[in-house]
C-alpha positions in Angstrom: 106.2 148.1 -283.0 106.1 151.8 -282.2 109.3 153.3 -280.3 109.1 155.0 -277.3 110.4 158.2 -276.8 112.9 160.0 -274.8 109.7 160.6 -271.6 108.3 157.4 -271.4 108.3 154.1 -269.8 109.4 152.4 -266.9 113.1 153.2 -266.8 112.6 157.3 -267.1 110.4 156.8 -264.0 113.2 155.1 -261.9 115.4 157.8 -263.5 113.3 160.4 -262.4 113.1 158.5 -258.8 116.5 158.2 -258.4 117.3 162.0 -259.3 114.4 162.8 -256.7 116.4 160.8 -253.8 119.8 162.1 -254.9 117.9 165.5 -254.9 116.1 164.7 -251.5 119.8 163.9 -249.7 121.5 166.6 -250.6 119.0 168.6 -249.2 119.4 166.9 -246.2 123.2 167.1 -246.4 123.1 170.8 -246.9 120.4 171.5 -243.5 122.4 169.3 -241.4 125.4 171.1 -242.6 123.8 173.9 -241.5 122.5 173.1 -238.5 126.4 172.2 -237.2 127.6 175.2 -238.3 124.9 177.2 -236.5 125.3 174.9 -233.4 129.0 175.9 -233.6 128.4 179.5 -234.0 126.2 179.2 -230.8 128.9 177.0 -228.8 131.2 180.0 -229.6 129.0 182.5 -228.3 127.9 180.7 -225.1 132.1 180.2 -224.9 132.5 183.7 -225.4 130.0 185.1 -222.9 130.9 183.0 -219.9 134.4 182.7 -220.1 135.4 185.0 -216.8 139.0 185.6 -219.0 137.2 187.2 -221.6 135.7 190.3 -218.9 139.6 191.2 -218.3 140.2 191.8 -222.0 137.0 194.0 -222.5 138.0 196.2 -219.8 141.4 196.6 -221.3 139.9 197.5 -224.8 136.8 199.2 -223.7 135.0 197.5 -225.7 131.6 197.5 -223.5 128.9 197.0 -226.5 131.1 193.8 -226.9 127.7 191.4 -225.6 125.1 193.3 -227.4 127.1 191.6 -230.4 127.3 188.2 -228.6 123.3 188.3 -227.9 122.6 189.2 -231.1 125.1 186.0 -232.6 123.2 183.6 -230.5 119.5 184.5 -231.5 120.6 184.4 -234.9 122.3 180.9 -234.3 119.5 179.8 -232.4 117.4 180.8 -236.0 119.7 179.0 -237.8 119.8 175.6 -236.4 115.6 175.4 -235.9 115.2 176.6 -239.8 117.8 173.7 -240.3 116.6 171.2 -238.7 112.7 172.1 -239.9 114.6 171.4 -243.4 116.0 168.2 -242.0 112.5 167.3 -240.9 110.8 168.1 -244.1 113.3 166.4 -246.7 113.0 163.3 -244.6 109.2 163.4 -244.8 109.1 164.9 -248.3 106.7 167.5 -247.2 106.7 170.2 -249.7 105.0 172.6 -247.9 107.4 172.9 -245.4 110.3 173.2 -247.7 108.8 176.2 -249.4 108.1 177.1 -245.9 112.3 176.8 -245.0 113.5 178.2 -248.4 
């Protein structure tokens, strides 16, 4: 009887199954990791702009171009967390195109 090699047979397959799921949650870890932290970002933003305290200060500092940074921060989080969760959706549905589309 012939031996197999190192590539074939059954149990490489599950191997290379199982390092394709491990593969497929981290990916998923890493977008919804993402997503929080651009949902956060945006929180803080939101926080920042309507918070009637935070007008006093700016006054006091003259620091007017203060919500043309705040703006910019919460179109940038808002890119963030749909390019997450786009990554989200495509790792659970294994759709390649799509994750070449996110990366």
């Amino acid at each position: 009887m012939a031996d197999k090699g190192d590539g074939e047979g059954e149990g490489s397959i599950l191997k290379l199954e199982n390092q394709i799921a491990v593969l497929k949650y981290v990916l998923l870890f890493t977008n919804v990791l993402e997503w929080i932290i651009g949902a956060a970002i945006f929180a803080l933003c939101l926080w920042l702009r309507f918070e009637p305290g935070i007008n006093e200060w700016l006054t006091i500092l003259n620091a007017s171009n203060f919500y043309i940074g705040i703006y910019i921060l919460v179109i940038v989080a808002a890119i963030i967390m749909v390019v997450s969760f786009l990554g989200c959706l495509s790792s659970l549905q294994e759709n390649a195109t799509i994750i070449l589309g996110v990366s």
